[in-house]
Backbone bond lengths (Angstrom), bond angles and torsions (degrees), N, CA, C in turn:
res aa  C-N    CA-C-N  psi(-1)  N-CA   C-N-CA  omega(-1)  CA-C   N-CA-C  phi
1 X - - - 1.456 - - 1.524 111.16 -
2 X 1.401 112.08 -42.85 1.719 106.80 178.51 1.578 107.00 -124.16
3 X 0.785 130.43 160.86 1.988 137.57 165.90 0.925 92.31 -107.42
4 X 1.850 115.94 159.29 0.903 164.88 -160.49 1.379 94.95 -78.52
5 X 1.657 137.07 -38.20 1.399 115.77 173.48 1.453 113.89 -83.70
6 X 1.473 125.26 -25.54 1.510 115.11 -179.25 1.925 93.09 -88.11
7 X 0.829 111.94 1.91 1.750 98.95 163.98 1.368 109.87 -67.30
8 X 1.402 107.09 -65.03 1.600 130.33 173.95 1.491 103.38 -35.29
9 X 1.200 127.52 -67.14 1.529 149.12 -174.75 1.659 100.22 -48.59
10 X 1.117 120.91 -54.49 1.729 131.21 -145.16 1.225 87.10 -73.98
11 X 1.603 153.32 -75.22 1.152 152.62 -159.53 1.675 109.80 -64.66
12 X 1.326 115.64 -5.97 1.640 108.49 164.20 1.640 131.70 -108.93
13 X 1.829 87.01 19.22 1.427 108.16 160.92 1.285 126.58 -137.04
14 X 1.663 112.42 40.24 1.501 131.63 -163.98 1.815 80.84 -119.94
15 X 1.582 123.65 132.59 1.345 114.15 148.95 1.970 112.24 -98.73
16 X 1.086 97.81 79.83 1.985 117.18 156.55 1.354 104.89 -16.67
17 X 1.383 105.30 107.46 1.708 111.11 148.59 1.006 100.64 -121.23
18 X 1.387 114.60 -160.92 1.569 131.45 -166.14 1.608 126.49 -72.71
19 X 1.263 127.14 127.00 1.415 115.70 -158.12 1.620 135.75 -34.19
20 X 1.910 95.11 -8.02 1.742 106.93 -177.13 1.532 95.38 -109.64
21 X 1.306 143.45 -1.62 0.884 133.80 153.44 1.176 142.12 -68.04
22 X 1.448 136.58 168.41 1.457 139.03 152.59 1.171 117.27 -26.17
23 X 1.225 141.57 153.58 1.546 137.11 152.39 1.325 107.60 -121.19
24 X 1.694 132.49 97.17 0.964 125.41 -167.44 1.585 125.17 -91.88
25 X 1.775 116.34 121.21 1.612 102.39 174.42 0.907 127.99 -65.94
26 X 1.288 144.95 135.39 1.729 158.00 125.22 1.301 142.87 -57.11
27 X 1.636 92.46 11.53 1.108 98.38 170.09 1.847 122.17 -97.53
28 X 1.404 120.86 -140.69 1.321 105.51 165.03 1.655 128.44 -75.17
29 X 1.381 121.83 157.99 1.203 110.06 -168.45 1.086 93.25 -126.04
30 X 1.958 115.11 175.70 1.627 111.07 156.20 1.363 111.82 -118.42
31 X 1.479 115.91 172.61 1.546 136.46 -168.67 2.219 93.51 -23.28
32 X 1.404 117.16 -31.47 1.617 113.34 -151.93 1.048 96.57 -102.26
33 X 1.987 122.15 -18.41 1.841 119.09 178.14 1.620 103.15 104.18
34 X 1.728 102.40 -7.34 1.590 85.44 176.69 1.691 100.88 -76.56
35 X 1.356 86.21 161.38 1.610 92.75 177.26 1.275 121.22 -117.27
36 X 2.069 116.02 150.86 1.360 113.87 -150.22 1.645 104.94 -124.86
37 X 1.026 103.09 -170.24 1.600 101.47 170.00 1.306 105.57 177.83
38 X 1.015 131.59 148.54 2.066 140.85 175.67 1.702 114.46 -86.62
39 X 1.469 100.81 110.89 1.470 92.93 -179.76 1.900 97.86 -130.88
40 X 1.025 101.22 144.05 2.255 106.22 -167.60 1.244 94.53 49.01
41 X 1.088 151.47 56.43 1.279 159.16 167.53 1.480 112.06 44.07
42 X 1.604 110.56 65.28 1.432 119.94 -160.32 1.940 90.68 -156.93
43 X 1.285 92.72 122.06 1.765 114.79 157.82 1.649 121.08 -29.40
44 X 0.991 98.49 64.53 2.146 82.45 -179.86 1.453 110.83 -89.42
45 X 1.686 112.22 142.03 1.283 124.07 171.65 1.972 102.78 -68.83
46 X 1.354 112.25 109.04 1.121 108.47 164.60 1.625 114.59 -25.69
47 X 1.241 129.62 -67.32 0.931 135.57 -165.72 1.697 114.14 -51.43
48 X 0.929 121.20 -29.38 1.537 137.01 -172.97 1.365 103.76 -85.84
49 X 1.469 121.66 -72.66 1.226 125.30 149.46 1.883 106.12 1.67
50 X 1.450 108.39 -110.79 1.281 109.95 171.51 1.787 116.97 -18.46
51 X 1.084 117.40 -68.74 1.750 116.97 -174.34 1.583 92.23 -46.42
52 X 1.293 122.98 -62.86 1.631 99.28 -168.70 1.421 113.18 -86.87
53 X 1.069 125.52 0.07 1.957 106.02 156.16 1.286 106.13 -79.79
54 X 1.288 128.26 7.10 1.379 125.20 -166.22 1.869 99.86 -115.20
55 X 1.063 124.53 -42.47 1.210 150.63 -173.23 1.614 118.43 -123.23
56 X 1.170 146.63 3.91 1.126 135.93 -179.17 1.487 134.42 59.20
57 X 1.004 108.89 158.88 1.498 89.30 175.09 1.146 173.15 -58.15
58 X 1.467 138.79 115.54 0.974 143.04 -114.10 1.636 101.37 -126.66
59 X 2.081 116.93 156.20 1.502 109.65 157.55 1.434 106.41 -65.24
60 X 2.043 105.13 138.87 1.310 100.76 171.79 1.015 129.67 -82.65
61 X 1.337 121.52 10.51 1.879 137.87 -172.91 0.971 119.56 -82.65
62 X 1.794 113.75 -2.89 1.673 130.00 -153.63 1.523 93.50 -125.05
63 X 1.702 120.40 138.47 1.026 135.38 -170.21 1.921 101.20 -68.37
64 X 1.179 80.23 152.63 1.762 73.62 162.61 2.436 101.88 -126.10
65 X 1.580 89.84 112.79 1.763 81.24 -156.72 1.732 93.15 -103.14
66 X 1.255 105.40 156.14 1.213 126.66 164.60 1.586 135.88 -80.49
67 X 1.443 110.09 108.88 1.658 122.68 178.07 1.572 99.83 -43.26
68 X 1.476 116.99 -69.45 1.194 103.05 -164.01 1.587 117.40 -119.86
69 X 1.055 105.89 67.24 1.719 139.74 148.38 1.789 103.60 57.61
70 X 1.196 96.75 30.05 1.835 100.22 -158.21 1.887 99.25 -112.05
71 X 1.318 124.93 90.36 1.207 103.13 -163.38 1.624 118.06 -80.02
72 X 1.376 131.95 10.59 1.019 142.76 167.34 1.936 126.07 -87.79
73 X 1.355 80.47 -14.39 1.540 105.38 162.90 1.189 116.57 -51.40
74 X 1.816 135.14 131.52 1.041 132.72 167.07 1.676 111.85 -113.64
75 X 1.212 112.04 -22.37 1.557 97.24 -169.77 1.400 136.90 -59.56
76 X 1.069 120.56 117.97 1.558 134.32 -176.71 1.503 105.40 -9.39
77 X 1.388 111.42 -71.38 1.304 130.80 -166.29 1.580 120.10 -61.82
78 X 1.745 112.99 3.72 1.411 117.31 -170.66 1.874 84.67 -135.69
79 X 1.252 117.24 17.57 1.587 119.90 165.64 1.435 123.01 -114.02
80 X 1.227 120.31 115.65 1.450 115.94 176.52 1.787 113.36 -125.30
81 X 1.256 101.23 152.99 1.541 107.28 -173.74 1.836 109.09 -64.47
82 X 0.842 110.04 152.89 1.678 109.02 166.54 1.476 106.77 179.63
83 X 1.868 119.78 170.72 0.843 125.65 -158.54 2.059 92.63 -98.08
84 X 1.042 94.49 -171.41 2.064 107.51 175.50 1.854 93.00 -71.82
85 X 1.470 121.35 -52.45 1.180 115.95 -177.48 1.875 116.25 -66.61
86 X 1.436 105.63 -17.20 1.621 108.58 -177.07 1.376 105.06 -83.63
87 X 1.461 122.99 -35.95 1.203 130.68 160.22 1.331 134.87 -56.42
88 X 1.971 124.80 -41.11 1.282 99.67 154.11 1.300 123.91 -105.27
89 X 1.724 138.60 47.46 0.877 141.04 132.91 2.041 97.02 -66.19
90 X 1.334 120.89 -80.90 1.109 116.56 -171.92 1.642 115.95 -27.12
91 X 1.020 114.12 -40.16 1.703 114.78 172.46 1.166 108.04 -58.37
92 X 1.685 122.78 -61.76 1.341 133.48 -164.51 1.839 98.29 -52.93
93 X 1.318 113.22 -77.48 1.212 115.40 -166.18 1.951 115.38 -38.68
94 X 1.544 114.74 -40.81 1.006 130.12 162.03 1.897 127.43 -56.52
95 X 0.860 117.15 -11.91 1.492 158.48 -179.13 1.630 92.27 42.06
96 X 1.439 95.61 85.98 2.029 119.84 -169.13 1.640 87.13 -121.48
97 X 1.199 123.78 -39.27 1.646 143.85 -155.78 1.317 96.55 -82.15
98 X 1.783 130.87 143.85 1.574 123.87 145.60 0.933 107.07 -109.63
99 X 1.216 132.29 -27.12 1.710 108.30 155.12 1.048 121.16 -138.14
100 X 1.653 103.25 140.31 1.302 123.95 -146.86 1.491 106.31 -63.65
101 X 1.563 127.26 175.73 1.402 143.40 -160.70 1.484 93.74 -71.93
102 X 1.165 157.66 157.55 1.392 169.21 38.84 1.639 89.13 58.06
103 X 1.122 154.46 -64.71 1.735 164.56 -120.07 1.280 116.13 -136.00
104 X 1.156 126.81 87.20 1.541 124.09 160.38 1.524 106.67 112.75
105 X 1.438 104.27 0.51 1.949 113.26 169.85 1.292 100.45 -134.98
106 X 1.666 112.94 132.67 1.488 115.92 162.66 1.022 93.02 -164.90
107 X 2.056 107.03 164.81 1.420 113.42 -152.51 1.620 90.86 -89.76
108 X 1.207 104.03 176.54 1.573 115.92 177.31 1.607 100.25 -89.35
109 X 1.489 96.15 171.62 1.709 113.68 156.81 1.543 112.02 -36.49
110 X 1.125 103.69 -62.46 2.102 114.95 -159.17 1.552 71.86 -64.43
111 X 1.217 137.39 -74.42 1.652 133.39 -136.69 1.636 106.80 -56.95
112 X 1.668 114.70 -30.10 1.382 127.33 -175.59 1.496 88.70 -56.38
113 X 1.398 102.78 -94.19 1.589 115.34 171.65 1.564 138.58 9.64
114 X 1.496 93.39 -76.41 1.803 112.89 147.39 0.911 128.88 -14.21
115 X 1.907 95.19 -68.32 1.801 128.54 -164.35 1.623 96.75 -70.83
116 X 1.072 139.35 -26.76 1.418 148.87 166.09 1.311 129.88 -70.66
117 X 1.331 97.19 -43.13 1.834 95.72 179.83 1.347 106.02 -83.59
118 X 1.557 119.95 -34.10 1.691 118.14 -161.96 1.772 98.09 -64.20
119 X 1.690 91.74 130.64 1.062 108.89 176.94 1.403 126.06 -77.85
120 X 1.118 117.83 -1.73 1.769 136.26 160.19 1.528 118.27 -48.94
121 X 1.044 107.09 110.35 1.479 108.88 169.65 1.590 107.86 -34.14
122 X 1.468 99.32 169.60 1.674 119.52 -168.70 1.776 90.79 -61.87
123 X 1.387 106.94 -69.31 1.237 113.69 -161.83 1.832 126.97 -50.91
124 X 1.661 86.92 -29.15 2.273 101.37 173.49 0.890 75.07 -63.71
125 X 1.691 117.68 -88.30 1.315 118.81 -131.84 2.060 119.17 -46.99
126 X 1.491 104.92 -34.84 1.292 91.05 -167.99 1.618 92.20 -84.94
127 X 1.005 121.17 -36.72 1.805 95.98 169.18 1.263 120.47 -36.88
128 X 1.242 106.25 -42.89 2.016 99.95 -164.22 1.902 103.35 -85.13
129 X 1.638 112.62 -6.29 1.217 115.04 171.23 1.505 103.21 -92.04
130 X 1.265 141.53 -50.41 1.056 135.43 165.90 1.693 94.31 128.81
131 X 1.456 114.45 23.92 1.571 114.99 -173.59 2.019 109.53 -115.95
132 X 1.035 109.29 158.23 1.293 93.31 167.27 1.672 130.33 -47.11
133 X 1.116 126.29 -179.82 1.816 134.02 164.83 1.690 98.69 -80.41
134 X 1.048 102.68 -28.55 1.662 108.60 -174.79 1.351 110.36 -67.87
135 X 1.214 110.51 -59.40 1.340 103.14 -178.05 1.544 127.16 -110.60
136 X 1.059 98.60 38.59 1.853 136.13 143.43 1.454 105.07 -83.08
137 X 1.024 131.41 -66.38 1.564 139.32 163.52 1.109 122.56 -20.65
138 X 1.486 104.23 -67.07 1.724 130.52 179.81 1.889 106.06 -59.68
139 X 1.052 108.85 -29.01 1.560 102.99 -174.64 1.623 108.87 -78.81
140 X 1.998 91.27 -55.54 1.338 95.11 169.91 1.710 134.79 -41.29
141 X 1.538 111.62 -39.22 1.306 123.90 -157.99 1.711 87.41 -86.46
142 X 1.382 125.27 -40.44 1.596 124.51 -173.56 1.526 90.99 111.35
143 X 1.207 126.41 -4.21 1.845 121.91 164.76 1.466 94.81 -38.91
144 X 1.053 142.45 -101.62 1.190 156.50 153.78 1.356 118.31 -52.94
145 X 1.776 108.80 135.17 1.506 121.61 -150.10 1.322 121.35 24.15
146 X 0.945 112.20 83.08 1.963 132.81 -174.21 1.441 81.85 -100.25
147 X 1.176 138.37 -79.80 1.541 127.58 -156.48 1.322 110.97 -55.08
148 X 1.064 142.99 20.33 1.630 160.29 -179.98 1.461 107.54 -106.11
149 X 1.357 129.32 82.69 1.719 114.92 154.06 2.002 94.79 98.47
150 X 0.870 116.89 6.36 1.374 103.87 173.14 1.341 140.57 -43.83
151 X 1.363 98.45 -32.56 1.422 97.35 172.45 1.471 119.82 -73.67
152 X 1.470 121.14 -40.63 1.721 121.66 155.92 1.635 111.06 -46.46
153 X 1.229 127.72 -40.09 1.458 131.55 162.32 1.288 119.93 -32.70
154 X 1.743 104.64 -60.32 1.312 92.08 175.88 1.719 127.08 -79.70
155 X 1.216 109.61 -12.29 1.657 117.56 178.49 1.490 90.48 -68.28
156 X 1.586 128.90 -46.76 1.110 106.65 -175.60 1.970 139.55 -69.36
157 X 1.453 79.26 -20.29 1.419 93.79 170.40 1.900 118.80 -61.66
158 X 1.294 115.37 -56.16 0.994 107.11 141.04 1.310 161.45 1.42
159 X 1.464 123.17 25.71 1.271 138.37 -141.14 1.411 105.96 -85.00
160 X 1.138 103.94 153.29 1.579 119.42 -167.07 1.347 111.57 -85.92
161 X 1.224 159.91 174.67 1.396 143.08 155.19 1.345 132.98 -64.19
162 X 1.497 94.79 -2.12 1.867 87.16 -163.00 2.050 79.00 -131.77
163 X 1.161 118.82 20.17 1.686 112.06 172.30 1.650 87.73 -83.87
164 X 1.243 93.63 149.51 1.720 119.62 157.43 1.749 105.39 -38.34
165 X 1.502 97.67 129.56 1.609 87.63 169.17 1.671 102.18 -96.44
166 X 1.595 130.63 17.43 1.197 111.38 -170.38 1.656 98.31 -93.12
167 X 1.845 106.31 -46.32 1.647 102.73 -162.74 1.921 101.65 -132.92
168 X 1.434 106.15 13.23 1.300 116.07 175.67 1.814 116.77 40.69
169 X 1.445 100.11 33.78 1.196 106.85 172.98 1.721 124.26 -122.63
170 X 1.648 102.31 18.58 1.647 109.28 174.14 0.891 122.29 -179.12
171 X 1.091 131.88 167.49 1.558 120.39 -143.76 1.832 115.57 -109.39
172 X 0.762 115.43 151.95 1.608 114.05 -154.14 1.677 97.31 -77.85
173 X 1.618 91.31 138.33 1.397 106.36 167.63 1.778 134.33 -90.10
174 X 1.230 114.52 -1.15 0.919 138.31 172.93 1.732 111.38 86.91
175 X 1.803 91.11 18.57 1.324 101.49 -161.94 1.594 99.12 -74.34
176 X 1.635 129.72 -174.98 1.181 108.64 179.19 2.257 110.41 -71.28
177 X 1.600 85.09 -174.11 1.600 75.64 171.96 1.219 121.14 81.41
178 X 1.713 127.97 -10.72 1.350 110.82 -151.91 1.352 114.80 28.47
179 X 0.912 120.46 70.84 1.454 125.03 145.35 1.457 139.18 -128.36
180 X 1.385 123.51 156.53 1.497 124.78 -169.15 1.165 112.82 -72.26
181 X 1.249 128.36 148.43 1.857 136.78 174.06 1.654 97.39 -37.54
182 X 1.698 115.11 -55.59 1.532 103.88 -163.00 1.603 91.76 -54.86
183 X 1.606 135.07 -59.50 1.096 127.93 -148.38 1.518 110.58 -54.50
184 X 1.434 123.34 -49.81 1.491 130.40 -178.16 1.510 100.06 -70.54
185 X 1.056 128.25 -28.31 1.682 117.44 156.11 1.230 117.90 -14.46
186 X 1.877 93.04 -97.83 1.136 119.73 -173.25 1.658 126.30 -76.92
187 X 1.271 104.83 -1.38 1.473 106.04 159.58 1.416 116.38 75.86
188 X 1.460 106.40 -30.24 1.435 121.94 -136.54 2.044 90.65 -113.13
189 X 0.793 104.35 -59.21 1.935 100.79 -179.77 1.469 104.57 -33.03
190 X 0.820 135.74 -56.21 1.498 138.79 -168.75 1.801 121.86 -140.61
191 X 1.466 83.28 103.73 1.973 98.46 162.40 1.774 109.62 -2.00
192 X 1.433 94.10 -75.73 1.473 118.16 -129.50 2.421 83.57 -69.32
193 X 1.366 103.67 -55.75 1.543 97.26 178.89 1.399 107.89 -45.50
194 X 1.330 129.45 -54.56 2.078 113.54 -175.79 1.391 100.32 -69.11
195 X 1.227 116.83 35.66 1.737 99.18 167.63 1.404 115.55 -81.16
């Protein structure tokens, strides 16, 4: 992974603090601040680099993630091994992530529920949850957690004549669009109403 001259090289572009500190690179970075360097004429993540002069060699399929959230950080002691899934739990829990891992987080019953009645477009609402518009959608529609509340599903499907045809959660203003006050609100749920 590294030669013997970017070994030599790598520690005279580390600025060294104290073993509980940061170890910050100075060398080149990319667009995110991790930092890189050329070793056999190959791209190394600074950060990786360090974990295996520090630890040896390692599978390269396995993240090399950061204790303390600093991606320009090199010190050994703020690098730990993990998988793509150990990594964005570590984001998520750190709240680095907007939407959460697919594995080992999911909403509850009450949160389905919630995610259904709130009259907020796809796009508020998952901002102020911190999840995509997508999968605000997906809950709503029963794409995701369908076996949750179905039978209110289908009452809701059911639409009345004068519900919103954009998010069937309010009642039409006579604004253009058939659409609900939240929708001409926020502009943002559907294209076709900010026309």
């Amino acid at each position: 992974m590294i030669d013997d001259i970017a070994r030599e090289k790598f520690w005279s572009k580390v600025d060294k603090g104290q073993p509980d500190e940061c170890w910050i690179w100075t060398g080149g970075k990319n667009e995110s601040g991790y930092g890189f360097l050329y070793s056999m004429r190959k791209r190394v993540g600074a950060h990786r680099a360090s974990f295996y002069m520090a630890n040896g060699p390692f599978d390269l399929s396995m993240y090399i993630c950061h204790k303390c959230d600093n991606p320009s950080c090199v010190n050994p002691n703020h690098l730990f091994l993990g998988t793509a899934d150990d990594n964005n739990k570590d984001m998520w829990r750190k709240g680095r992530a907007i939407i959460p891992p697919h594995i080992g987080l999911n909403f509850t019953e009450d949160q389905i529920h919630e995610i259904r009645a709130d009259p907020r477009s796809h796009k508020a609402l998952g901002r102020a949850m911190g999840v995509s518009f997508s999968t605000i959608s997906r809950i709503r529609s029963g794409k995701s957690y369908g076996h949750i509340g179905r039978k209110e599903m289908a009452l809701a499907s059911t639409k009345s004549p004068d519900a919103c045809k954009y998010c069937s959660n309010g009642k039409l203003t006579g604004l253009p669009a058939n659409a609900c006050e939240n929708c001409m609100d926020t502009g943002l749920a559907h294209p076709e109403v900010s026309k």
